[in-house]
Structures are given as structure tokens and as C-alpha cells.
C-alpha positions in Angstrom: 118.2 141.6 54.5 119.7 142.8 50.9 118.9 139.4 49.9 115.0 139.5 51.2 114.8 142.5 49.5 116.1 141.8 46.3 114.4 138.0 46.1 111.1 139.9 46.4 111.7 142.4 43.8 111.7 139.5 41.7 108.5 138.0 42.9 109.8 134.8 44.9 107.8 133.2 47.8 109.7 132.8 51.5 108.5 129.6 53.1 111.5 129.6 55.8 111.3 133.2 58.0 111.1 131.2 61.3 115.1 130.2 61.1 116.2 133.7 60.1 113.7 135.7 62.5 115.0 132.8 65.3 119.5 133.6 64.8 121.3 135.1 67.3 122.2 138.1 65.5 118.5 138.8 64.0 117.8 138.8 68.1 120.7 140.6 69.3 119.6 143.3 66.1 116.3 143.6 67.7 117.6 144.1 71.6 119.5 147.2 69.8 117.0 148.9 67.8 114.1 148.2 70.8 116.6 150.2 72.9 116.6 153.2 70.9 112.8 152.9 70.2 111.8 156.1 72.7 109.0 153.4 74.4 111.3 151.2 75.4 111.1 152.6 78.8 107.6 152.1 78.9 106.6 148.8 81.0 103.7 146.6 80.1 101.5 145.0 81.9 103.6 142.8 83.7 105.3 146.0 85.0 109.2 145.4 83.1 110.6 147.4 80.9 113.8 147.8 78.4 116.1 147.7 81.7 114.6 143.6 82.7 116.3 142.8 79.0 119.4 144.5 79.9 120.4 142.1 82.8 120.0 139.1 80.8 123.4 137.4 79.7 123.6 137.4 75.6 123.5 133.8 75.6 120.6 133.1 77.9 118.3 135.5 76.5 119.2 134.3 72.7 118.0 131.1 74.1 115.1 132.1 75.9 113.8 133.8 72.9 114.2 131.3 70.6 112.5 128.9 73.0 109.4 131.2 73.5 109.1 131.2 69.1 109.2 127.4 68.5 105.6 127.8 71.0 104.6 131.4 70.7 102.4 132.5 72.6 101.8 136.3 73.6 101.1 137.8 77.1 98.6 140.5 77.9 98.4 143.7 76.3 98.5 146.8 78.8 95.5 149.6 77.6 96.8 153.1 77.8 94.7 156.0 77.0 96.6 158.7 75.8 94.2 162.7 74.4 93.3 163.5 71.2 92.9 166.7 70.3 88.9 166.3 69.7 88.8 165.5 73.5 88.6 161.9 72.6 91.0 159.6 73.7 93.0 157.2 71.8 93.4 153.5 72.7 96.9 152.0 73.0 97.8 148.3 73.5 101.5 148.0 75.2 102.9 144.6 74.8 105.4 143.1 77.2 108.9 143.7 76.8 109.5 140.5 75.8 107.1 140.6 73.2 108.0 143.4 71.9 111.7 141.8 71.5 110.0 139.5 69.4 107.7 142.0 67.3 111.0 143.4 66.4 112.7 140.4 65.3 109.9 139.2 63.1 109.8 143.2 62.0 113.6 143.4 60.8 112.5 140.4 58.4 109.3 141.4 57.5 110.1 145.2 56.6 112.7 144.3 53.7 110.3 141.8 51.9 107.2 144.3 52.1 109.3 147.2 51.3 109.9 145.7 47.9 106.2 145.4 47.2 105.0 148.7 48.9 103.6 151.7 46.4 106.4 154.9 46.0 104.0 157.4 47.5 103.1 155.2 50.6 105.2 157.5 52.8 104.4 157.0 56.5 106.1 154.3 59.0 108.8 153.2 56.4 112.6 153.6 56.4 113.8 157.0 55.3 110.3 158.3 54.9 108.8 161.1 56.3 105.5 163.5 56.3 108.0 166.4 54.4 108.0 163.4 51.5 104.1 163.3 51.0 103.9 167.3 51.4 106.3 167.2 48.5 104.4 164.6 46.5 101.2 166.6 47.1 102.9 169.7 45.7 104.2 168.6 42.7 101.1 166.9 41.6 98.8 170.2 42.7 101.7 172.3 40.7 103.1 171.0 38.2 100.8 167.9 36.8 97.9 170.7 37.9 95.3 168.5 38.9 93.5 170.6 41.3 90.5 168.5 42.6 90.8 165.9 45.6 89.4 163.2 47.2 89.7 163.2 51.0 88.9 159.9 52.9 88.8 159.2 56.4 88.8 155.6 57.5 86.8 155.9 60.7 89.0 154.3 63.3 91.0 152.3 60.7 93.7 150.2 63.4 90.9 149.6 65.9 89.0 147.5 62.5 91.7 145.7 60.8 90.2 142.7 59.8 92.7 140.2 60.8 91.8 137.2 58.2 91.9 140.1 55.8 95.5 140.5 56.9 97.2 137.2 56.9 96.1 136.6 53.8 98.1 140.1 52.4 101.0 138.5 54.0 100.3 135.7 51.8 99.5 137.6 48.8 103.1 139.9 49.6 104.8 136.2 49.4 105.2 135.6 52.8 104.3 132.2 52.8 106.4 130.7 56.0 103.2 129.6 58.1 104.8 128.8 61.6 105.3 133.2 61.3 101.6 133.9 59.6 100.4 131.9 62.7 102.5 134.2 65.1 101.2 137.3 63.2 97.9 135.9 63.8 97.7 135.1 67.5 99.5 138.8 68.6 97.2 140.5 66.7 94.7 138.4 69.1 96.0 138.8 72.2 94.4 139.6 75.0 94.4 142.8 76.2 94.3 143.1 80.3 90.7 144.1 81.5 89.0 144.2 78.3 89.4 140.4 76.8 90.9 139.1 72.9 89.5 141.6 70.5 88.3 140.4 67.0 89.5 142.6 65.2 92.1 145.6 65.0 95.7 146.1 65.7 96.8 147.6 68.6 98.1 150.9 68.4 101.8 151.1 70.4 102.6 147.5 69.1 105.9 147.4 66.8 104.5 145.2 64.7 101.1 147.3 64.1 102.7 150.3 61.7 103.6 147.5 59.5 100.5 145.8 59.1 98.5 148.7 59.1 100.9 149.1 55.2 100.2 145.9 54.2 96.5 146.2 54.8 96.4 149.3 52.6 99.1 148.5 50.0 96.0 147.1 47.9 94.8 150.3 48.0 97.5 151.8 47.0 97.7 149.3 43.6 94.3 149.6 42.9 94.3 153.1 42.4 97.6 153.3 41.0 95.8 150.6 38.6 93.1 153.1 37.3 96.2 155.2 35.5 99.6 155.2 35.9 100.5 151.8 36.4 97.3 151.1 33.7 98.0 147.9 31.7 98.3 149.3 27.8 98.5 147.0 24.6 101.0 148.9 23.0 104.4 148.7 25.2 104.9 153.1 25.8 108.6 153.6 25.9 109.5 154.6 29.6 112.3 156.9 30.5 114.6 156.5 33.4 115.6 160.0 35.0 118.7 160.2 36.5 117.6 160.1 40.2 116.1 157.1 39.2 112.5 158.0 39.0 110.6 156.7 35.9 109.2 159.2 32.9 106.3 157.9 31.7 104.9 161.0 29.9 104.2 158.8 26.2 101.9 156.5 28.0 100.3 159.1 30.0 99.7 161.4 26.7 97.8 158.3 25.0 95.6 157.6 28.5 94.6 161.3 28.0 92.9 160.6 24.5 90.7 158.1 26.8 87.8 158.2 28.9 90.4 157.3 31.9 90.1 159.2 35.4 93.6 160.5 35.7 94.5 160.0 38.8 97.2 160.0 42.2 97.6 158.7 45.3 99.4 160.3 48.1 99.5 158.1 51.9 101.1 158.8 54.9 99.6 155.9 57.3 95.5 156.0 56.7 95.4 159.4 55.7 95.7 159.8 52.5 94.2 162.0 49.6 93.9 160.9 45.6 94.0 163.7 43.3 92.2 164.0 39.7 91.8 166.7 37.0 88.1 167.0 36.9 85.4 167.1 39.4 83.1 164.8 37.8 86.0 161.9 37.8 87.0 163.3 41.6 83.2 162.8 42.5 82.8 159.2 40.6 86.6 157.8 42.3 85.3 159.4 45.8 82.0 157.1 45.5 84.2 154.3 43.6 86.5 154.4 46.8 84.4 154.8 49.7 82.2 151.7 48.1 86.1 149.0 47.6 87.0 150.1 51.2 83.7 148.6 52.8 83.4 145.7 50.1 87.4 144.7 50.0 89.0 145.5 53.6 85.8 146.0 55.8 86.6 149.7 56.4 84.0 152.5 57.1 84.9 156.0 56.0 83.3 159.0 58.2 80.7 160.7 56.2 81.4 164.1 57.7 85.3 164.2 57.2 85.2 162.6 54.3 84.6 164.9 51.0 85.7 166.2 47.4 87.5 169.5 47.4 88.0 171.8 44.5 91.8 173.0 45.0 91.3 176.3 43.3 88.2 177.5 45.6 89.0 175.7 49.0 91.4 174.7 51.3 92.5 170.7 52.0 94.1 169.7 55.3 97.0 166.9 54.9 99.3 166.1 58.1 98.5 169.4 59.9 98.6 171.6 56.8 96.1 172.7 55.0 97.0 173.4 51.0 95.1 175.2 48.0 96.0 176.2 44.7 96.0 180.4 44.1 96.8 182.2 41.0 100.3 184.3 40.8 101.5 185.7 38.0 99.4 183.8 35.5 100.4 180.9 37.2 98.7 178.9 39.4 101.2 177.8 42.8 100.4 176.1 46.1 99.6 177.9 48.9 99.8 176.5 52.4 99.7 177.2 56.1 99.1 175.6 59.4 95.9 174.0 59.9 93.8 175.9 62.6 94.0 172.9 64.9 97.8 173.0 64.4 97.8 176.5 65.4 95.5 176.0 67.8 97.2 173.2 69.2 100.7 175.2 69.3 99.9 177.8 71.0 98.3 175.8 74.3 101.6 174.0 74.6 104.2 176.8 74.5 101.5 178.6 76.4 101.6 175.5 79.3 105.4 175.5 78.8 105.5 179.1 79.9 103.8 178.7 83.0 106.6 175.5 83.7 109.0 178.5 83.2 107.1 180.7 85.9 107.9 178.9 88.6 110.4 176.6 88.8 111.6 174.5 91.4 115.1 176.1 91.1 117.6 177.5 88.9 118.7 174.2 87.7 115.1 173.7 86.7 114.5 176.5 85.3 117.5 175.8 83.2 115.8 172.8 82.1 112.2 174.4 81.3 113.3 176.7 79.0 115.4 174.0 77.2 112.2 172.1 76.7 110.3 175.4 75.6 113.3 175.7 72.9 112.9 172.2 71.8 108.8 172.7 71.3 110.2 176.1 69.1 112.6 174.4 66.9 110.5 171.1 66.3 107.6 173.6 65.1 109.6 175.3 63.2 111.3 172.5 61.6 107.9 170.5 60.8 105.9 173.2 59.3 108.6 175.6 57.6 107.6 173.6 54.5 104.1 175.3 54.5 104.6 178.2 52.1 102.9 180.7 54.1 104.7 179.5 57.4 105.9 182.9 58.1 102.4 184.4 58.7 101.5 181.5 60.7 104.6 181.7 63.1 103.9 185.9 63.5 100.2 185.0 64.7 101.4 182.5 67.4 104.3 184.8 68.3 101.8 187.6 69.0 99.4 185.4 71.3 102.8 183.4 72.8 104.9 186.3 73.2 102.6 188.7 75.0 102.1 185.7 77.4 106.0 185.2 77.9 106.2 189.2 78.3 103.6 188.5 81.2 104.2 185.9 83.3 108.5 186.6 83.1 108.5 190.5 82.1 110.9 191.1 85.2 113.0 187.8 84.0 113.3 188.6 80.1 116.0 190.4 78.8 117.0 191.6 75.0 120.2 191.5 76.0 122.7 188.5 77.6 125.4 189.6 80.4 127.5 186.7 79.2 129.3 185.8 76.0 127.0 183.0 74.3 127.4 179.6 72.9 124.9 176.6 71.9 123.3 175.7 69.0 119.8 178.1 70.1 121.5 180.8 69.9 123.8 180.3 66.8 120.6 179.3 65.2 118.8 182.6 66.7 121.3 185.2 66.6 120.8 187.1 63.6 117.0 188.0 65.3 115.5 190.9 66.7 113.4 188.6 68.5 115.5 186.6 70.5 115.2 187.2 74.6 117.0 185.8 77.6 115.8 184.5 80.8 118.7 184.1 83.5 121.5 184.7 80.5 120.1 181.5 78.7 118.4 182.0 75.0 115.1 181.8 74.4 113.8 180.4 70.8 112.0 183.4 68.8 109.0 181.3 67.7 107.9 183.9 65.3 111.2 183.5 63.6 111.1 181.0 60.7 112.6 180.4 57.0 110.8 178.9 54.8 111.7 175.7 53.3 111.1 173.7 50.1 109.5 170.2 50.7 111.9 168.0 49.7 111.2 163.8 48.2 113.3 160.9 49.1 116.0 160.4 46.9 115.4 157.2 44.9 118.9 156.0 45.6 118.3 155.9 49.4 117.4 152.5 50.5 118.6 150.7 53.7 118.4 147.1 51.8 120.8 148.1 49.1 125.0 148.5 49.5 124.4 151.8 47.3 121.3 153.4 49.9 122.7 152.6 52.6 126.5 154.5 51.9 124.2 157.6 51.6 122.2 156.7 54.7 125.6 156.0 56.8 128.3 158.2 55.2 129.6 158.8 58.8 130.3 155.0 59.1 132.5 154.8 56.0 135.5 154.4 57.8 134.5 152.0 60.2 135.8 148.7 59.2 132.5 146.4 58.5 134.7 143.1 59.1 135.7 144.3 62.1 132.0 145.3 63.1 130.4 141.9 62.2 133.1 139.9 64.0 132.1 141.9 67.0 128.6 140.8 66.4 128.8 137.3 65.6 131.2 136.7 68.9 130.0 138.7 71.9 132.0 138.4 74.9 130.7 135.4 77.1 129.0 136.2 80.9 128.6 139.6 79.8 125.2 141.2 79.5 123.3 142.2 76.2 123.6 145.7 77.2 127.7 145.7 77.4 127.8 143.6 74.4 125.7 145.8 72.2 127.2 148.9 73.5 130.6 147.4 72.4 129.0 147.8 69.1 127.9 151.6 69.2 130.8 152.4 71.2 133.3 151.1 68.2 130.7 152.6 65.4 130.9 156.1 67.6 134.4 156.1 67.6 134.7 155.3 64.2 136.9 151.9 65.1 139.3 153.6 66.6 141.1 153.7 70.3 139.6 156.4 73.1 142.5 157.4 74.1 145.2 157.0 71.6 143.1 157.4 68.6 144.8 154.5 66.7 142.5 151.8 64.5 141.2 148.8 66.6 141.7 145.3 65.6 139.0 142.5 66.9 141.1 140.7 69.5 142.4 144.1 70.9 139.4 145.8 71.7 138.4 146.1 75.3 135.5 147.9 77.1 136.6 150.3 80.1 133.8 150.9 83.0 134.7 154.6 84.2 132.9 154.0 87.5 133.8 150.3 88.2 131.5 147.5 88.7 132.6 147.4 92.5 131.4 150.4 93.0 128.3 150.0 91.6 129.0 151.0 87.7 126.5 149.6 85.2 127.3 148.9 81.3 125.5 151.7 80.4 126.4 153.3 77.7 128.0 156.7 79.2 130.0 154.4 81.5 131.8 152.3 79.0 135.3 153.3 76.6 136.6 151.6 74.4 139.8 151.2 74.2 143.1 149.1 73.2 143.6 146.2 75.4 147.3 147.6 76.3 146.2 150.9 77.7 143.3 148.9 79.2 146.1 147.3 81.4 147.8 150.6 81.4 144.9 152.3 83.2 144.5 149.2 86.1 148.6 148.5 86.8 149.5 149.4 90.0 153.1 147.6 90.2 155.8 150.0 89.0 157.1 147.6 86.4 154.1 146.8 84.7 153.4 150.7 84.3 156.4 151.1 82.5 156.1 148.0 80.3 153.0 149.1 79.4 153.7 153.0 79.0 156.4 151.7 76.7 154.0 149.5 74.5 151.0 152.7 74.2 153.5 155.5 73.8 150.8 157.6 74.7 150.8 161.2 73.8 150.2 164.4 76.6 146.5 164.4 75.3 146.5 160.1 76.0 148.4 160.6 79.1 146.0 163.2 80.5 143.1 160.5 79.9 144.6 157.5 81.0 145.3 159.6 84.7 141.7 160.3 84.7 140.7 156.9 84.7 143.1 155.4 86.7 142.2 158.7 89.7 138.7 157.2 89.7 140.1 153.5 90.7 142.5 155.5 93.5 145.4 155.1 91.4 148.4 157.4 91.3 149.1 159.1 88.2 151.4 157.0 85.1 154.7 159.7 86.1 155.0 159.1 89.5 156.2 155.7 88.1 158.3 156.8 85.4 160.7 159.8 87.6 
């Protein structure tokens, strides 16, 4: 992947994807990260989902995939409609679980090749990107470059009218020049989706593959207005500084662009929403007509007339990602000021409102347990998303007046200021310093009106999952892990075992941080061995919360039943009161008797 990354920094072409997207450990990669994708559980429309791949031996499905990519050929796409908020609803296309196995094969060797050639302030579906990045970006250029008019554009249903000629031929342009995979790329992008037919155009939302193509389609964008100033081609050669986060100075060049007739301008993207500031409002009006016009003529893209506009910063608001931002004068300065768009708001207090009548009446105390951990949840991913607006305080009081009076309500005989029990849990360490905080059956209830304020916050420059240096800051739990040990593990799964044990062997030694379950002590390849706590005889799976890993000696420790081989065995571990107390766990689910009745 380094390597990918790297060879296109430079500019080289890749005419041989296929054999890397088709090894056994690009595949095995791809069975890991489609588990923890949260739709993995979500079948197509053959019915199967994540748990069909889980059965498969490692071997056989390694096999079965490559087979399928030497003659691809993708199954039909499941439609899901999911709401909008307009009352709309939003079209999804769910491949098969296979297919999506395979979408994220070709992904993990697509993504470091176009991140190399992907714009800085394209911030949405990339690797250690987030919304809190483009707020930040939008900030700095409202605030401190103080260029207060905007262009707002939105591409009227921009993944239903991807051009997909268009598209390939970005691939090619991005040097991805293998054409086995540009073919592959081509026909799921075609597939047929059940009941409807093969669409002509568009990328199905809900497809792994679709976030990335959507970037590539719009990283010409990105260039080409990028092109109109700050990456302007100049004939003399400006001096450009290097900061020390890595972020380049270019303040001569722009100071001699100034003297021009040049529209100063900046992009900042988060998927196909995007805005592109300027300093005047005749250059914001001409760049607005300029870009409406290249996104017809260039990508076949229609922009909605009456969402799309130019704003002036200093009179009205703009909404970005479920803010809305202006610029107001403070001090003899003028600051960004922010809140909660009104559909946000709007949109916040129906669900905590719904979650609240969930709470109401529950089907017992266990589930009431649960409600209000899902309410809490809602609270704190709120809170976490929009602390970064600047006037998130005054937001978060207006939904805790409507909110609250309807918890007071619907639970006033339940809710209590006080708890009859001494109180742990991350809610209320979080919590516990408010007035606001209230109890229902002695478990905490998130204040939603209580929030701190937050500073948007960039990517660090350093961060960067295709480089030894980004990904140490990205993984600084996994620094003692020993990496040798890790890829051996890989590269040699153990035979007749399923995918799922295999690549839970993995996590399971990453978790663990290499070392022994029980005893603690470092792990060595041919010593590690996998422990089911409920056995497969009685119907244990290799799920991940039924598997330990653990040294092969106490392995045998846990299963000996002869006196002699306890012994051995109990001489070789040396286990410790805290490894003794773990080993008689295990071996009291298998019906055995406790390690001391053999050793009196």
C-alpha cells in the first residue's frame, strides 16, 4: 500500500492492480474491514449477509474469490429506500455480500493510489477525515484570510447522475491504467438493480466502492478551482515555505496574484457539498456562473437553481454540514459565528422526543435499561458533532427547554435529581459536574442542554495511513505489538479453520497487545493458540467474544484431565493466583475439576 501511495506521488501509471487486488492477504484484509463496516449485517438481494462469509474455510473462499475476478461479473443490486428529511426518500443499491468482498478488495488498492492525487480540502469519505476538518477549513478562511463572500452549489442528485464513461476515464487520467479492473469498475457501476433494470448512469448509494468514485469524479473540480489561484501556474518560481506541521506557506506568491485581476479563491468539500469562498462579490457572482456552467459542460451535472446561490458572509447566514456560519463584528474584529442549522435543530428534537416515548413504556426493566442508554448515546453524539459551532450553547438550551419539558412529562413520577446508589460509567463521569443531570430507575440521564464548546480542529498533515510515520500516530496503541509476529499470523492462517477464527486470531493478538490471556507473557508465532470459552461441542462459534488467546502450554493446561499431565503442565506455566483463577474458569465450563485438586 506505502508503495502505491508513494509510486503515485511521483506520477507513475499502474497497469497490473488485478494480481495485487486478487492475493490472499489483500482478500483476507477485505473479509476484516467488511466485518467492522456497520452494514455488514445487512443482506442483499440474495438474502446473505456478513455471517454466509464467516462459514467459509480461509482457503476456499480465497479461491472462490479469485475465481469470480478472472470473469467478474456482478449480481443484483437490492433497492432500499431509506427518509430524507424533506420527506423524500433516498435510493440505495445493496450489493451482495460477495460483491461487496470484492468492492473492498479493489477499494484497499484503489484508495492509496487516489489518495495521492486527491485535493487537501476534499475532506469527506477519506481516511482520517472528518466533517470537524472542513468546519475548520471554512473557519480559517472566513477568519483569518477574511474572505467573506461564498458560492454555494448543489449538484441536484449528484450519485444518481454520475456519468459512468466520464468516470473510467478519471481512473485513467488518476493513472490507474490496469484495464482487466477499469472493466470491473465499469460493469458494477452497471449492474442491475432487482425490479428496476441496469441504470445508465449513477452510482449506487450503499455500494463500498461508490464514496470513492463519487472523489474521483469531483477531484477535477477540486484542481480546477484550486487552478484559478493557489495552485496558479506563475513565471517567476515564488519561494514556498514549509511550516512545521507540514503545511505549505505560500504568502509571496499569493501577495503578487493580489496585484492581478485574479478571483482569489477556495474550495472547501466534504462529499458533493461543497462551498468556494472569494473576497469580492463581483468575483463570487462571475466563479458561481463560471461553475455552475463547467459542471454541466465537463461532468454532466445539474446544479438546483433554488439551493444554489451567492452569500455575503457579513449580512447572511451559510449552511455547511448542518451548521449554518456567518461572519459578525466583535471587538473591531470580525469572527465566525455559528449554530445549528434550523433543520438540525429541528431534526434533534423529533428524535430525542421519539426516544422519550421508547422510555415511557418499556417492555421491562431490562429494556428500559436499554432505552435510556440509546437516549444517552443520541445526547452525546449531538453534543460531540455540533460542539464545534460557536454558539452551540444557545442551540443546546433551546432543545433542552422543548426536550426537557417533554422528559418532565411523560416520566415526571420516574425522574429523580438525585441517585439512591453510588454511581459509575462514563455518563455520569462525563455529566457529573451538572445541575441538569436526572435519573430514571438510578441510571443517568445525559443533560442535553449541557455542552462545552469546542475548537474545530484540521488533520494533522503528518497523519497518513500509507506512510510508516502516519500511521505510528494513527496506531500508537499497537506500538508494542510485534509487526513480524502479526504478518506471520497473516500470511499462514491455520488450515480447516474458518475466516472468522482466523481473522479474530488477528484482533485478538492486536487486543492483547501480543501477549498471553492469562499469564500476560509475550507470544511467539508457533505458540499462540485460540481457546473457545464455550466449546464447539456445545455449540460455541468463533466469534469473537468466544475466542482467548493464549499460550499453547496453558492451552493444554486448561483441557488435561489426567493428573500427570496437570502437573507437567502447571510446572511449565507457573501460573500466578490471578492465572490460576482464569485457567479454573475455563476448565469449569468443560466440567473440569479445578488445577489444585491435582496438585494436594
Amino acid at each position: 500500500m506505502d508503495r502505491l501511495f508513494h509510486d503515485s506521488l511521483r506520477g507513475k501509471t499502474f497497469k497490473n492492480l488485478m494480481e495485487l487486488i486478487s492475493t490472499e492477504e489483500n482478500i483476507m484484509l477485505a473479509y476484516r474491514n467488511l466485518k467492522g463496516n456497520k452494514g455488514s449485517m445487512t443482506a442483499g438481494a440474495d438474502g446473505r449477509d456478513i455471517t454466509y462469509l464467516q462459514k467459509w474455510e480461509t482457503k476456499s473462499l480465497v479461491r472462490h474469490i479469485q475465481k469470480k475476478l478472472k470473469y467478474y461479473q456482478p449480481k443484483q443490486v437490492r433497492r432500499v429506500e431509506i427518509p430524507k428529511a424533506n420527506g423524500s426518500k433516498r435510493q440505495l443499491g445493496i450489493p451482495n455480500i460477495v460483491d461487496r468482498l470484492i468492492q473492498q478488495a479493489i477499494l484497499q488498492i484503489l484508495e492509496p493510489i487516489c489518495e495521492a492525487k486527491f485535493h487537501e480540502r476534499n475532506n469527506g469519505f477519506r481516511p482520517n477525515r472528518s466533517t470537524e476538518n472542513a468546519v475548520a477549513q471554512c473557519y480559517k478562511i472566513m477568519q483569518v484570510q477574511k474572505l467573506h463572500y461564498v458560492v454555494d452549489i448543489d449538484i441536484h442528485g449528484f450519485f444518481d447522475n454520475i456519468d459512468h464513461g466520464k468516470a473510467i476515464k478519471q481512473f485513467w487520467t488518476l493513472g490507474i491504467r490496469d484495464k482487466r479492473l477499469l472493466k470491473i469498475l465499469s460493469v458494477m457501476m452497471k449492474a442491475e438493480i432487482a425490479g428496476i433494470g441496469f441504470p445508465e448512469k449513477g452510482a449506487p448509494q450503499g455500494a463500498i466502492l461508490s464514496p470513492l468514485i463519487s472523489n474521483v469524479v469531483l477531484n477535477e473540480l477540486d484542481w480546477w478551482i484550486a487552478s484559478q489561484w493557489e495552485c496558479m501556474k506563475t513565471r517567476h518560481p515564488y519561494a514556498v515555505m514549509v511550516n512545521i506541521s507540514g503545511s505549505e506557506n505560500k504568502g509571496a506568491m499569493f501577495l503578487a496574484l493580489k496585484k492581478t485581476r485574479l478571483k482569489e479563491c477556495f474550495i472547501v468539500r466534504y462529499a458533493d457539498d461543497f462551498k468556494v469562498f472569494c473576497r469580492t462579490k463581483s468575483a463570487c457572482e462571475r466563479l458561481y456562473h463560471a461553475i455552475v456552467q463547467w459542471l454541466k459542460e465537463r461532468l454532466g451535472l445539474e446544479s438546483s437553481k433554488e439551493k444554489s446561490k451567492v452569500v455575503n458572509l457579513r449580512k447572511d447566514y451559510s449552511e455547511f454540514l448542518g451548521f449554518r456560519m456567518k461572519v459578525e463584528k466583535k471587538q473591531k474584529r470580525e469572527v465566525v459565528s455559528s449554530y445549528m442549522s434550523q433543520k438540525s435543530k429541528k431534526r434533534a428534537i423529533k428524535k430525542l422526543k421519539n426516544q422519550i416515548k421508547n422510555i415511557q413504556k418499556p417492555k421491562d426493566q431490562k429494556d428500559e435499561y436499554y432505552q435510556v442508554n440509546i437516549y444517552n448515546s443520541m445526547v452525546i453524539g449531538m453534543q460531540n458533532y455540533y460542539q464545534i459551532a460557536t454558539n452551540a450553547n444557545l442551540d443546546f438550551q433551546e432543545i433542552a427547554f422543548l426536550v426537557n419539558r417533554s422528559l418532565n412529562y411523560r416520566l415526571r413520577s420516574r425522574v429523580k435529581k438525585k441517585p439512591e446508589k453510588e454511581q459509575k460509567g462514563y455518563v455520569y463521569q462525563r455529566y457529573r459536574s451538572s445541575n441538569q443531570i436526572r435519573y430514571i430507575s438510578d441510571r443517568p440521564v445525559a443533560p442535553i442542554g449541557y455542552i462545552k464548546h469546542k475548537n474545530p480542529m484540521f488533520k494533522a498533515r503528518k497523519v497518513n495511513k500509507y506512510t510508516p510515520e502516519g500511521r505510528r500516530l494513527i496506531h500508537k496503541k499497537l506500538e508494542s505489538v510485534n509487526m513480524k509476529t502479526l504478518h506471520y499470523l497473516m500470511r499462514n492462517p491455520i488450515i480447516n479453520r474458518s475466516i472468522e477464527y482466523n481473522d479474530n486470531r488477528l484482533a485478538l493478538y492486536c487486543a492483547n497487545q501480543g501477549k498471553c490471556y492469562v499469564t500476560g507473557k509475550p507470544l511467539t508465532p508457533e505458540r499462540i493458540v485460540c481457546h473457545h470459552i464455550k466449546p464447539i461441542s456445545k455449540k460455541g462459534t468463533d466469534a469473537y467474544q468466544n475466542l482467548v488467546i493464549m499460550d499453547k502450554d496453558v492451552h493444554e493446561l486448561i483441557h488435561a484431565i489426567k493428573g500427570n499431565t496437570v502437573r507437567e503442565y502447571v510446572a511449565r506455566v507457573q501460573p500466578d493466583y490471578y492465572a490460576r483463577d482464569k485457567i479454573n474458569r475455563y476448565r469449569a465450563r468443560l466440567n473440569l475439576e479445578p488445577i489444585e485438586s491435582f496438585l494436594r
